[in-house]
N, C-alpha and C positions, 0 to 999 in steps of 0.2 A: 537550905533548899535541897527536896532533893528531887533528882534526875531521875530519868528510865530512858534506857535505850530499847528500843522492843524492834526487833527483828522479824516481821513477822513474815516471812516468805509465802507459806502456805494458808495466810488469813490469820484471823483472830475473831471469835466469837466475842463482840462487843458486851456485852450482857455477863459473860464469864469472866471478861479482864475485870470490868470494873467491878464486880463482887472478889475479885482476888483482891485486887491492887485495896480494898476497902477495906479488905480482911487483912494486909499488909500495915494499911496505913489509917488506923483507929481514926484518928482524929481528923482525918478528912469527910468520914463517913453524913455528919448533919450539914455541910457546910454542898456536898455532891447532892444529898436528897433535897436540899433545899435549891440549890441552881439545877435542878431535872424539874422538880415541881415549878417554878419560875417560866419554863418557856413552855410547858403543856400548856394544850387551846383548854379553856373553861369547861369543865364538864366531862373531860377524858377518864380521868381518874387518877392515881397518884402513885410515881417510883415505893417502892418498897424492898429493903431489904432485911432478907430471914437468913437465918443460920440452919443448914440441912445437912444431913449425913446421908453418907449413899458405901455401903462394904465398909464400913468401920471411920471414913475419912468423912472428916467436918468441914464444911464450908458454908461459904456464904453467896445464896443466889439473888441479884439486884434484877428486878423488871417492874413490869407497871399492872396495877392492879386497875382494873377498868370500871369506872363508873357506870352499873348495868344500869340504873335510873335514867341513864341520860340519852340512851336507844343508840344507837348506829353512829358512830362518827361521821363525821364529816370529814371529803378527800380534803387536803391540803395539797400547797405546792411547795417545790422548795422557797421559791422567792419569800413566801408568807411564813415560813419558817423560818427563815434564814431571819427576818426582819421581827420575830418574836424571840431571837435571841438577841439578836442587839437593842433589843428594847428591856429586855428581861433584867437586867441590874444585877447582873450575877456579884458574889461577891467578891471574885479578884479574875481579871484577864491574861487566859493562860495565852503563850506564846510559842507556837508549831515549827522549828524550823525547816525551811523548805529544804527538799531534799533532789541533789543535784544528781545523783546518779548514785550507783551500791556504793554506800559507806562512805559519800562525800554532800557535806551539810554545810550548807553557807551560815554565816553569821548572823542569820535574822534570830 
């Protein structure tokens, strides 16, 4: 198994980690596109990751390519999201440990 400790004091571009940590860790790459596609509403469009260069360094950028067919999304809420991810069947249930104060992590 493996771990990350990620410190992020000043934020972290959601969208930037997970195309690193994808570019890090090969083999989680169908298994992430496949639980991102899983909790999208019908019609949105679908996670995508491309490998880009930007001054000589390669990387890999994850976002969502938007189904223009489908016209204007519709607002969600959190509660209706929250509720397509636990309905979604992703394929294994990561676990967050909750975080008690700088640098002290209970055991969940």
């Amino acid at each position: 198994m493996v771990s990350i400790h990620l410190d992020a004091v000043g934020g972290v571009a959601g969208d930037m980690f997970v195309g690193a940590m994808l570019d890090a860790l090969p083999d989680l790459r169908s298994r992430v596109l496949g639980d991102a596609a899983a909790v999208l509403p019908p019609g949105i469009g679908e996670p995508r990751l491309e490998e880009v260069g930007n001054g000589g360094i390669r990387a890999f950028r994850f976002g969502l390519v938007a189904d223009r067919s489908a016209g204007s999304a519709k607002e969600t809420t959190f509660a209706a999201l929250a509720a397509r991810i636990g309905a979604a069947g992703m394929s294994a249930r990561v676990v967050v440990p909750k975080v008690l104060g700088p640098g002290v992590r209970s055991g969940v």
